[in-house]
C-alpha positions, 0 to 999 in steps of 0.5 A, a space after each residue: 675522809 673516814 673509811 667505812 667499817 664494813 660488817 663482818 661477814 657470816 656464814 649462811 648457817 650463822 645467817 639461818 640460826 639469827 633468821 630462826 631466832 628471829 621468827 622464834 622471838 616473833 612468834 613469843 611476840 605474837 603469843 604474848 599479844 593473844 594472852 594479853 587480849 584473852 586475859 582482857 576479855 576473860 576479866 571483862 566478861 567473866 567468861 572464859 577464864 580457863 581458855 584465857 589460862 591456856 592461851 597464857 600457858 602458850 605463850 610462856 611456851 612459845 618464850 621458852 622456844 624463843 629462849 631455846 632458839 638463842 640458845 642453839 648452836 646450829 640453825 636445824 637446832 633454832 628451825 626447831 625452836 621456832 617451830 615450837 614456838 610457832 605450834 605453841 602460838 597455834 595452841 594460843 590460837 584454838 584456845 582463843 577461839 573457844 574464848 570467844 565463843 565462851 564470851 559470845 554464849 554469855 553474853 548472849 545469855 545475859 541479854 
């Protein structure tokens, strides 16, 4: 009978820096989905475009924190990473709503 490998065992700082880089990553994830979306719309509805920009712009900063959030050596140092990212997504987020409303306005003009 074959004996299991057990995982090494982490620290808890070790398992709250992977636990940030982790919610960094998501929040690129999630900005990388607005700027996809907004940049659809803007395209189709040719309105828009400089909020579209904005919401694209938030994502390479949220990518940049995600990046920056590997990078760390200790979990307040990710924490902080994933924090920006988080607030680059809330920038993506009020970018996206003024899309919106942008797209809403034309196309209730050309109606």
């Amino acid at each position: 009978m074959r004996r299991r490998r057990r995982p090494p065992k982490i620290s808890e700082a070790e398992a709250s820096r992977l636990a940030a880089i982790a919610d960094a990553h998501a929040a690129s994830e999630t900005a990388s989905r607005l700027a996809r979306e907004c940049a659809n719309w803007a395209l189709q509805s040719h309105a828009g475009e400089d909020d579209a920009v904005e919401v694209v712009r938030a994502a390479f900063r949220a990518r940049q924190a995600a990046a920056e959030a590997e990078r760390a050596t200790t979990p307040d140092a990710a924490w902080e990473a994933a924090r920006l990212a988080w607030a680059a997504v809330s920038s993506a987020q009020e970018s996206d709503t003024r899309l919106n409303a942008e797209i809403v306005k034309h196309l209730l003009d050309a109606a």
